[in-house]
ROFI-160955 format. One record per residue: residue number from 1; residue in one letter; x, y, z of N, C-alpha, C in turn. Coordinates in steps of 0.05 Angstrom, whole numbers, padded with zeros to 5 digits. Example, Ala and Ser with C-alpha at 12.3 -4.5 7.8 and 13.67 -1.06 7.14 Angstrom:
// ROFI-160955
NODE   k r   n.xx   n.yy   n.zz  ca.xx  ca.yy  ca.zz   c.xx   c.yy   c.zz
NODE   1 A  00264 -00114  00156  00246 -00090  00156  00264 -00066  00156
NODE   2 S  00257 -00045  00142  00273 -00021  00143  00258  00001  00157
This chain:
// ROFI-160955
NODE   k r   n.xx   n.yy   n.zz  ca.xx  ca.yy  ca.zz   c.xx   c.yy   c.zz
NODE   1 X  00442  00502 -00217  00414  00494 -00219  00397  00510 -00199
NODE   2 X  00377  00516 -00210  00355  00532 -00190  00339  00517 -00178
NODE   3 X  00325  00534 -00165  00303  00521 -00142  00291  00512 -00147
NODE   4 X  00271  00517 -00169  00245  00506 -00179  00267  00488 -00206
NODE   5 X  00284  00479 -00214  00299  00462 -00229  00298  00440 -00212
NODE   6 X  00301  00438 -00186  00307  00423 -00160  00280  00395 -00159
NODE   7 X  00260  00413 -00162  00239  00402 -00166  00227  00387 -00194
NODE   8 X  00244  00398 -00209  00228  00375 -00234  00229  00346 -00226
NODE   9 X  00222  00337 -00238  00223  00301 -00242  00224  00288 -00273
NODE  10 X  00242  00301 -00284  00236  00302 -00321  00257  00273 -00316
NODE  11 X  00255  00253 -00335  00274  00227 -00343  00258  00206 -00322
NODE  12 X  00243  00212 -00302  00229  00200 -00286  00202  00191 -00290
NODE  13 X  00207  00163 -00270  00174  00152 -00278  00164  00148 -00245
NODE  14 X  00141  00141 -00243  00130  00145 -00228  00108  00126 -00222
NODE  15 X  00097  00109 -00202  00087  00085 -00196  00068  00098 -00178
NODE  16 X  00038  00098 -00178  00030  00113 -00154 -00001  00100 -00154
NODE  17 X -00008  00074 -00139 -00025  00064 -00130 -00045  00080 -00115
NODE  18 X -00070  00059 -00123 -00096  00076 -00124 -00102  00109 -00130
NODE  19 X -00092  00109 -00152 -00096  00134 -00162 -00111  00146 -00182
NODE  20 X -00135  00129 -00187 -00157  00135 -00217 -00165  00161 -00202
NODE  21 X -00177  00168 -00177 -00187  00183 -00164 -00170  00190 -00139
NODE  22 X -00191  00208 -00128 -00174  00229 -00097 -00147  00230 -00097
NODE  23 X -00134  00229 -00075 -00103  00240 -00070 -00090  00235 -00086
NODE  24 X -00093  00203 -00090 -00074  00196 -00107 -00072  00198 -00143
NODE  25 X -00093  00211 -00156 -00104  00224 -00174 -00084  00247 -00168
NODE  26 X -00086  00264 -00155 -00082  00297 -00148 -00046  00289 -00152
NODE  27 X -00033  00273 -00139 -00005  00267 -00142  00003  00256 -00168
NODE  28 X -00022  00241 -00186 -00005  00233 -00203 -00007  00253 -00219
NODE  29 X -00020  00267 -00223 -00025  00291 -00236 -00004  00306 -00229
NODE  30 X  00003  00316 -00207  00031  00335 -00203  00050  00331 -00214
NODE  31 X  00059  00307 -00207  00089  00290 -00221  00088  00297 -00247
NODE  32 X  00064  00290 -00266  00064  00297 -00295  00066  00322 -00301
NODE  33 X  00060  00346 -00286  00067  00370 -00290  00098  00377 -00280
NODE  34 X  00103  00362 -00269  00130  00358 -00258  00155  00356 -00282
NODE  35 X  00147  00336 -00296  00155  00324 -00327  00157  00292 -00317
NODE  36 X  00154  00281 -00303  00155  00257 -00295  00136  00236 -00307
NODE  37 X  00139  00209 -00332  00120  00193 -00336  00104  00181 -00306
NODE  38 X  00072  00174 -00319  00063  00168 -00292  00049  00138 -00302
NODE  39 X  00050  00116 -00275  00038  00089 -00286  00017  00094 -00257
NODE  40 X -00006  00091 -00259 -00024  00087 -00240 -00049  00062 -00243
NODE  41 X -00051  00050 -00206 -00069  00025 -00210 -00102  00038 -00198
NODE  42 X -00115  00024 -00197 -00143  00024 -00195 -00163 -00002 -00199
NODE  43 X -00178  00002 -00184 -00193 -00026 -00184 -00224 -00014 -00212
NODE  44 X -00217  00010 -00225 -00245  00009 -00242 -00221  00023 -00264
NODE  45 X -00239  00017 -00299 -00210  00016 -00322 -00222  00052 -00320
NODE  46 X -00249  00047 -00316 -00262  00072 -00329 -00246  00108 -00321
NODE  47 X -00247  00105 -00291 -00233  00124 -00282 -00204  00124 -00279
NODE  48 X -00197  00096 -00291 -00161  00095 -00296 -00150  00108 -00320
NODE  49 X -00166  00104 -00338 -00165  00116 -00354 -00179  00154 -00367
NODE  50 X -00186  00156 -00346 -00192  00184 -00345 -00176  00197 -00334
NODE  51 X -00158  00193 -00309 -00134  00201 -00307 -00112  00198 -00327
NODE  52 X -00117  00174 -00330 -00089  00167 -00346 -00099  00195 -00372
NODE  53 X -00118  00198 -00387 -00118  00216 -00409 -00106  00247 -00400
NODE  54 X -00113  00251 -00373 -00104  00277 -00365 -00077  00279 -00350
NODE  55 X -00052  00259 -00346 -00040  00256 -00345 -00024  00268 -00372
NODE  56 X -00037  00248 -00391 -00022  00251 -00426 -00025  00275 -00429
NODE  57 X -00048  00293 -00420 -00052  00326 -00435 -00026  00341 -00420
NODE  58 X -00012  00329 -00403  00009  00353 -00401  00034  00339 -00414
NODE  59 X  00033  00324 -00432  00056  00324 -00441  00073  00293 -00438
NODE  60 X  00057  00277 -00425  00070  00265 -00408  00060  00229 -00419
NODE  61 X  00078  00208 -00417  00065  00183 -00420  00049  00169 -00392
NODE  62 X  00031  00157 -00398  00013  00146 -00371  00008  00114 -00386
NODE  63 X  00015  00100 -00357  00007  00075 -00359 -00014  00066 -00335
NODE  64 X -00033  00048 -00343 -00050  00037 -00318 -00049  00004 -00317
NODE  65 X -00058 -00002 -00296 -00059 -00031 -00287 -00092 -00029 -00271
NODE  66 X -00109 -00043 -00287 -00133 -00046 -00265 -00127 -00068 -00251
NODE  67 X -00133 -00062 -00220 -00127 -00084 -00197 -00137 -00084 -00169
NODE  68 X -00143 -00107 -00161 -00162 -00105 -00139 -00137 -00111 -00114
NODE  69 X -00113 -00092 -00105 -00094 -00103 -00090 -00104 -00104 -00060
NODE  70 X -00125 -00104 -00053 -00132 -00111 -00025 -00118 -00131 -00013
NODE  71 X -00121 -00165 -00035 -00110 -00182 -00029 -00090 -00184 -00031
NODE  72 X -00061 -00199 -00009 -00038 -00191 -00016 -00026 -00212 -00029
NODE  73 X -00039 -00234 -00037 -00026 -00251 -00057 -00027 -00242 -00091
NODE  74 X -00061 -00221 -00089 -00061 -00201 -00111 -00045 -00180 -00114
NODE  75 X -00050 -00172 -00094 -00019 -00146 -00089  00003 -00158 -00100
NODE  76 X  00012 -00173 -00091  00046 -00179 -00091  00054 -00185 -00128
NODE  77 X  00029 -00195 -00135  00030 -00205 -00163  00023 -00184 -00180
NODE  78 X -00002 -00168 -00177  00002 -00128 -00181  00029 -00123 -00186
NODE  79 X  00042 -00112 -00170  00068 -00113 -00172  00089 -00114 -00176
NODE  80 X  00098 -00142 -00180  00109 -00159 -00194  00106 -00156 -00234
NODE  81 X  00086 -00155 -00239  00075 -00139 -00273  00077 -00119 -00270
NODE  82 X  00077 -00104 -00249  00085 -00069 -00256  00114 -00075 -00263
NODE  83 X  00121 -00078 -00252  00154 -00084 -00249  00163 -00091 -00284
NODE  84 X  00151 -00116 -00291  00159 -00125 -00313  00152 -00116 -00337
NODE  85 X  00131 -00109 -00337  00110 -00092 -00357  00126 -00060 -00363
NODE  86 X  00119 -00046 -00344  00121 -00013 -00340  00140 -00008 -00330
NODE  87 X  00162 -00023 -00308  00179 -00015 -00304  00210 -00012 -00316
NODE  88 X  00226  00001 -00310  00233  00010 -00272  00227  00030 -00268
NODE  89 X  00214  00044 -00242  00208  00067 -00225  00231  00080 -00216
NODE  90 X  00225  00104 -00213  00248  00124 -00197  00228  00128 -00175
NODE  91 X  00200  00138 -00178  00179  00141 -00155  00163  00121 -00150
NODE  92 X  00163  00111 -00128  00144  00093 -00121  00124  00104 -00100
NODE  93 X  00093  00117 -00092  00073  00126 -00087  00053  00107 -00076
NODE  94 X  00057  00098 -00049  00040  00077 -00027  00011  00097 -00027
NODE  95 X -00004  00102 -00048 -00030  00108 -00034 -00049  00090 -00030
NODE  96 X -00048  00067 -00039 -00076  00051 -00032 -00083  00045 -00004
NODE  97 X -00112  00054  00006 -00120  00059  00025 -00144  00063  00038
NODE  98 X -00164  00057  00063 -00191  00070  00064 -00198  00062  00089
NODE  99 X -00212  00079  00100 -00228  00058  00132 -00251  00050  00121
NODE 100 X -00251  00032  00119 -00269 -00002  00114 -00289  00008  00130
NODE 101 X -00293  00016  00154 -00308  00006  00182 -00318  00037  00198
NODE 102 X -00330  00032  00211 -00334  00057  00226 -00344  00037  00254
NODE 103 X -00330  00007  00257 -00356 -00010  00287 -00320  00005  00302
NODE 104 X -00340  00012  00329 -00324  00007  00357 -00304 -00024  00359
NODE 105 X -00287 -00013  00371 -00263 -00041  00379 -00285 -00061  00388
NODE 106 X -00300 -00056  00405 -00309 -00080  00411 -00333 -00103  00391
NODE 107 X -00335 -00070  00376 -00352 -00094  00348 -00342 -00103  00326
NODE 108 X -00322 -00092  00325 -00304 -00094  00297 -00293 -00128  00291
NODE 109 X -00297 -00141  00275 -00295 -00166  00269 -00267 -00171  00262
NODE 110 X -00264 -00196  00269 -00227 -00205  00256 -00232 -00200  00231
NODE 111 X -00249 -00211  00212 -00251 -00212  00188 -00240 -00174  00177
NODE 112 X -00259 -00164  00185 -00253 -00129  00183 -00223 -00119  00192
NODE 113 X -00217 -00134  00212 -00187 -00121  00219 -00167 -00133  00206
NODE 114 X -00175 -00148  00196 -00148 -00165  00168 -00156 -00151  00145
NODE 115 X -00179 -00140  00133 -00179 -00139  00111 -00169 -00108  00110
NODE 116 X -00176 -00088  00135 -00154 -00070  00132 -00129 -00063  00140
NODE 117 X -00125 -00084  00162 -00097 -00087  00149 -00084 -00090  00129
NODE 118 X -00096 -00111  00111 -00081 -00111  00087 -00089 -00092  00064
NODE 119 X -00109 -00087  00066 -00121 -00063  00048 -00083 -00033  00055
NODE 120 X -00092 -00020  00080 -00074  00002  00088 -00041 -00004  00096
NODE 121 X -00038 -00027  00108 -00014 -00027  00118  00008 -00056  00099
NODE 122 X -00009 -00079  00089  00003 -00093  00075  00015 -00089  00042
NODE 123 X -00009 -00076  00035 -00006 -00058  00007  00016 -00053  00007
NODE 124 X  00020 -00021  00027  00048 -00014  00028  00068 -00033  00041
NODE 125 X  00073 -00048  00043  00094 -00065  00053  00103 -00079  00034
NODE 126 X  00087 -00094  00020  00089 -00101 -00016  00099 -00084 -00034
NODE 127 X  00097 -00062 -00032  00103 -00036 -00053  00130 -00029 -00048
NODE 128 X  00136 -00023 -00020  00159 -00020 -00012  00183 -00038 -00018
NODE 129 X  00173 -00065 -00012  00190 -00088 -00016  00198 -00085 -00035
NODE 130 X  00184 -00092 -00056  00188 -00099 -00085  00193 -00078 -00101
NODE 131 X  00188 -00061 -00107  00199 -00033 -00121  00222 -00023 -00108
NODE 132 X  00226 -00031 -00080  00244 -00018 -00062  00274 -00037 -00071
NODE 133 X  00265 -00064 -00076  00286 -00083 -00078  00297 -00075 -00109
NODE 134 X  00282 -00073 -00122  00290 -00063 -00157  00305 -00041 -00160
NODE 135 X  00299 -00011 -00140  00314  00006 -00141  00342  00001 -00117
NODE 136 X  00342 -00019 -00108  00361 -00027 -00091  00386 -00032 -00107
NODE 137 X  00375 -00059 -00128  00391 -00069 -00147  00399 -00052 -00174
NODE 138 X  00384 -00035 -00181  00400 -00016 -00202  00418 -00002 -00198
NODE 139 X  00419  00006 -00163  00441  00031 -00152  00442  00052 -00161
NODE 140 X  00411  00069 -00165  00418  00092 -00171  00399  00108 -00158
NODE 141 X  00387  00098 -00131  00380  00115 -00115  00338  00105 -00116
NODE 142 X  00325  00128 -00106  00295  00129 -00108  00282  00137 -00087
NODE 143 X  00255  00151 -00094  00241  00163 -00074  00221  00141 -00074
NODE 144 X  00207  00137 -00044  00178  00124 -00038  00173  00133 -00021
NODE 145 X  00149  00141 -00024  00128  00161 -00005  00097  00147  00002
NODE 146 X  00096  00133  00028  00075  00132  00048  00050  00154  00038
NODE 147 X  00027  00144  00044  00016  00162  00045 -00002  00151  00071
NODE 148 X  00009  00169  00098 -00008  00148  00114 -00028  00167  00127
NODE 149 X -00033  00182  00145 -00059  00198  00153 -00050  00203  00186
NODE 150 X -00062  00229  00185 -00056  00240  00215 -00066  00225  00231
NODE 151 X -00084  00203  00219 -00102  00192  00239 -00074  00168  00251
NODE 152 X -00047  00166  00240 -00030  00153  00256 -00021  00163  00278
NODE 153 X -00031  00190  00279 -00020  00207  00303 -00038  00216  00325
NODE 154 X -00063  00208  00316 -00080  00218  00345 -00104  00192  00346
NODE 155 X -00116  00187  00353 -00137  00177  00356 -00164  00199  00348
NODE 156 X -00182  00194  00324 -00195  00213  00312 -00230  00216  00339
NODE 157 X -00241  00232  00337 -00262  00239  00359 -00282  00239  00348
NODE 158 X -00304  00223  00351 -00332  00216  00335 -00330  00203  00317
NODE 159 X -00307  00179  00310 -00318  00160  00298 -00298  00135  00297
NODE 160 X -00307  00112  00286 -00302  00093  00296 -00281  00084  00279
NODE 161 X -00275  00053  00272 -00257  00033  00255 -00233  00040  00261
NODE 162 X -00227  00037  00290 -00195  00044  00301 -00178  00026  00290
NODE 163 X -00177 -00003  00268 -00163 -00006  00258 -00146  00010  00236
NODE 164 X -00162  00028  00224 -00157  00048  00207 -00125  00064  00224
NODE 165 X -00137  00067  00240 -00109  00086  00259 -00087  00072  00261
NODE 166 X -00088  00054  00275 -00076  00025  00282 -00055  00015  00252
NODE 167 X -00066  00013  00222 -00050  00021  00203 -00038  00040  00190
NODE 168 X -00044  00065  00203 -00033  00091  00195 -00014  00090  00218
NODE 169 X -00007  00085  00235  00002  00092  00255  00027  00073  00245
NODE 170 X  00023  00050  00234  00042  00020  00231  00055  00036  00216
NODE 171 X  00042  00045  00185  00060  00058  00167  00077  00079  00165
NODE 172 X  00071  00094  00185  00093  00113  00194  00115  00108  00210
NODE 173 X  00118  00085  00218  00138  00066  00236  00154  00051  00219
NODE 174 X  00138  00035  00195  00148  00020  00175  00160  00042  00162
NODE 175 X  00154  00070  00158  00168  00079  00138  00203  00095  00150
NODE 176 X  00199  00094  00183  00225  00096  00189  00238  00087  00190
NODE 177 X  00230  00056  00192  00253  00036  00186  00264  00034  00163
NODE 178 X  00244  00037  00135  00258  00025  00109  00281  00049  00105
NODE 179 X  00262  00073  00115  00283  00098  00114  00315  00089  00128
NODE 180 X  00314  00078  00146  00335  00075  00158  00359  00050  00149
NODE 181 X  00346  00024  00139  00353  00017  00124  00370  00022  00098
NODE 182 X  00354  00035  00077  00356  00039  00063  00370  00062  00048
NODE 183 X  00383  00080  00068  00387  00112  00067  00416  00105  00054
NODE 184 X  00429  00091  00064  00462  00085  00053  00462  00088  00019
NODE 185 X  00430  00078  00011  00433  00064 -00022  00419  00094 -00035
NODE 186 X  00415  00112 -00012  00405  00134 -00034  00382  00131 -00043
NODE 187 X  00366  00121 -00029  00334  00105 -00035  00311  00121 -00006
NODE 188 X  00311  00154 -00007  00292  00156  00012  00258  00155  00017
NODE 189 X  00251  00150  00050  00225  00139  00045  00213  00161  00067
NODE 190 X  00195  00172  00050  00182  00192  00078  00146  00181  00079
NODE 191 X  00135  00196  00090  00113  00188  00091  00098  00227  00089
NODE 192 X  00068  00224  00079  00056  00247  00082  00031  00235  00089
NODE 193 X  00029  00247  00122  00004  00248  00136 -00025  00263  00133
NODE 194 X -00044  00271  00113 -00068  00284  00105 -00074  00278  00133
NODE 195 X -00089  00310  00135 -00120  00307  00151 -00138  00307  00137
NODE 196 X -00166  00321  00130 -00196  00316  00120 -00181  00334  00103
NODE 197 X -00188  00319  00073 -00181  00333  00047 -00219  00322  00038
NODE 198 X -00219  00339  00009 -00252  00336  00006 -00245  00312 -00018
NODE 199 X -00245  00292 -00015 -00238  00273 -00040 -00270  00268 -00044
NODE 200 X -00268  00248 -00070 -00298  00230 -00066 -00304  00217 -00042
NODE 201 X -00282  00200 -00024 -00291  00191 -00015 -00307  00203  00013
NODE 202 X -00291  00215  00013 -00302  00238  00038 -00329  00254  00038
NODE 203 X -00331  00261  00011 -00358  00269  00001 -00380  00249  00007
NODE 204 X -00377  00232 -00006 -00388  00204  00008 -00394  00203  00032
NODE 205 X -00378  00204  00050 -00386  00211  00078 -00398  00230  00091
NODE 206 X -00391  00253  00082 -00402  00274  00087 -00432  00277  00086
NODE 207 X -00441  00261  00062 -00470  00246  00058 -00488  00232  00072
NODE 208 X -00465  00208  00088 -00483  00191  00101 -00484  00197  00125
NODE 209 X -00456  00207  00135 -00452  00222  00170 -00446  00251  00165
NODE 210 X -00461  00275  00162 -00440  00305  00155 -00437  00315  00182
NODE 211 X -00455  00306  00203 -00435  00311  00232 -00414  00308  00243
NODE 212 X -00404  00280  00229 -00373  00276  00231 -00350  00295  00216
NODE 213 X -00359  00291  00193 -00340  00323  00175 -00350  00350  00191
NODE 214 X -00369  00359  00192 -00370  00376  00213 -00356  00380  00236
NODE 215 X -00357  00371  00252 -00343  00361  00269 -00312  00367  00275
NODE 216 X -00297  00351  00255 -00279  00348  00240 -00268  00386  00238
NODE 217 X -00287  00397  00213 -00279  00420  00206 -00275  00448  00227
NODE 218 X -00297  00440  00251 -00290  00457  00263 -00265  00456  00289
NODE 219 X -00247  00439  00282 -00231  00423  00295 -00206  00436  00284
NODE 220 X -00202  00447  00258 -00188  00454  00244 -00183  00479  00240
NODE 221 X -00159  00493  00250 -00154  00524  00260 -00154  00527  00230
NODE 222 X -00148  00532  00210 -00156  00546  00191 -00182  00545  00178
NODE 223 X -00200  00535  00193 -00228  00532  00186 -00234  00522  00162
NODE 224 X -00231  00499  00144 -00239  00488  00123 -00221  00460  00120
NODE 225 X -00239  00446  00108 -00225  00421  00094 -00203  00430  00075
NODE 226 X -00176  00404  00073 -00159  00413  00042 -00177  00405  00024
NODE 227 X -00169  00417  00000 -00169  00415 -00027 -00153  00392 -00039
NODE 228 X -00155  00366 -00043 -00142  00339 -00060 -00122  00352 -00071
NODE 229 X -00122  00377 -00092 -00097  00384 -00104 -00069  00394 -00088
NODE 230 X -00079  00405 -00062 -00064  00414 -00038 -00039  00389 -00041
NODE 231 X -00042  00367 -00041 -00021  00346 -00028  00002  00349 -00054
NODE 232 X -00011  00349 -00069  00001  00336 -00103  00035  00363 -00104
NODE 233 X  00036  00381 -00095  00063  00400 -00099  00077  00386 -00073
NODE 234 X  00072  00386 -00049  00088  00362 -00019  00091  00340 -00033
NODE 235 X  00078  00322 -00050  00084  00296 -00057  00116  00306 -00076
NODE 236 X  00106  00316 -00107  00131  00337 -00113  00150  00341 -00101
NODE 237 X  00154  00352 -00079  00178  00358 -00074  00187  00333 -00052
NODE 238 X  00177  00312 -00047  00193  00282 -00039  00200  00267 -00057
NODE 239 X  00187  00269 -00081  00194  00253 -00101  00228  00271 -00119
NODE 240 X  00226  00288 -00116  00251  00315 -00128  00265  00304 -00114
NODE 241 X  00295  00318 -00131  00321  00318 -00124  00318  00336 -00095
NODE 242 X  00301  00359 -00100  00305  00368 -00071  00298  00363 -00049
NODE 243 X  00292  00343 -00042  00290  00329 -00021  00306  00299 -00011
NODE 244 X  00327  00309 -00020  00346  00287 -00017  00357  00281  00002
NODE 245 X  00355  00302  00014  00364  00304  00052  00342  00292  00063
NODE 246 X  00324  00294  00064  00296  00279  00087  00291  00257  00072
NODE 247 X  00297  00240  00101  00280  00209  00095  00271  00205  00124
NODE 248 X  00259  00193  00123  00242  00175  00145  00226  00198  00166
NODE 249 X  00218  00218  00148  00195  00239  00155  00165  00231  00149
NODE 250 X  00150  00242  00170  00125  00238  00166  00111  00271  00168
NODE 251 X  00108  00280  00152  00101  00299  00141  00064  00304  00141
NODE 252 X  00062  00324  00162  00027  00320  00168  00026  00350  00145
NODE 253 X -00004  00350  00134 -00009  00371  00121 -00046  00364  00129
NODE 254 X -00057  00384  00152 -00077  00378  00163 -00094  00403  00169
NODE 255 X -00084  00427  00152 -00096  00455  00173 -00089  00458  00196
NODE 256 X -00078  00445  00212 -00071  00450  00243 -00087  00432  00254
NODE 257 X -00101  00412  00239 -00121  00396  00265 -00108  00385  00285
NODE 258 X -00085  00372  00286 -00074  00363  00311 -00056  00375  00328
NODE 259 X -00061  00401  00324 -00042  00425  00338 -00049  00432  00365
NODE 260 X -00078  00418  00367 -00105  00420  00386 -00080  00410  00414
């Protein structure tokens, strides 16, 4: 078998939350060029289904679930119908995610620090569980991949909602444990850390604060934001046979911003 053979994902399916749009868009899209079926959720049908059509143009079957999994009694039940509906997964894909907030610790409300908690760090703990427990019980192995943010590794400069960090930081901890756990069954879990990729949502921001992306960019020894499609070939090769050796990696792909 060759190198780039290493990497397909053909007989494989693929589970990869919040993905109508940005990163997680860009990954499900890979996998399908990969040969891998892809099932992706989203809280709007409109852009679930616009992926999902460009998914199908390479060849490939796409399933969606519109879902608002913020909440984790919604989550857990999300899930639970992926499972029964669309499943079983060989890839399971933790992207749901966002900083809610931009208040300072000292303004930031309980209300705000639960809801991203469970928004960034409970999501994935749900996802993991439960897809993690299914490919536990079939015994034939599986990849799940974190998607948590460099911001688990530094504390970011000019801007606020340090709960955001605080669950990036959790999920790269959570993902060495399941890794560790779980490594006997052939079930590895890494994580991939983004810095400033140009998604929508970031565009968005760039809008309301562009000092902060500014900021940001000149922070970054290769001088530029990634490109969303940048992650989608790294996601690829954790979800591949070739990466069967690494688990419980956290994998930054940032231009060098935290090289600082």
């Amino acid at each position: 078998m060759g190198v780039f053979d290493r990497l397909r994902l053909d007989g494989k399916k693929a589970l990869v939350t919040g993905a109508s749009r940005g990163l997680g868009r860009e990954i499900a899209l890979a996998f399908a060029e990969a040969g891998a079926d892809v099932v992706i959720t989203g809280r709007h049908q409109d852009t679930l289904e616009r992926t999902a059509a460009d998914i199908r143009a390479h060849g490939r079957k796409a399933g969606t679930l519109q879902a608002d999994m913020s909440v984790p009694e919604r989550c857990e039940d999300a899930f639970r119908r992926l499972l029964d509906e669309q499943g079983p997964f060989h890839v399971l894909v933790n992207n749901l995610g966002n900083r809610v907030t931009a208040e300072s610790i000292e303004k930031e409300s309980l209300e705000s620090w639960r809801e991203v908690i469970d928004l960034n760090l409970t999501t994935c703990v749900l996802g993991t569980r439960i897809v993690g427990t299914s490919m536990l019980e079939r015994g034939q192995g599986g990849r799940i991949i974190n998607i948590a943010s460099m911001s688990g590794l530094i504390a970011n400069r000019g801007i606020g909602g340090r709960s955001y960090e605080t669950t990036k930081a959790a999920m790269i901890h959570f993902t060495r444990a399941a890794a560790a756990d779980w490594a006997p069954h052939g079930i590895t879990v890494n994580a991939i850390c983004p810095g400033l990729f140009m998604t929508d949502t970031n565009r968005e921001w760039n809008e309301k604060k562009p000092e902060v992306i500014e900021a940001i960019v000149e922070g970054i020894p290769v001088g530029r934001a990634g490109e969303p499609w940048e992650v989608g070939p790294l996601a690829v090769y954790l979800a591949s046979p070739a990466s069967a050796y690494m688990t419980g990696a956290a994998l930054v792909i940032d231009g060098g911003y935290t090289l600082w």
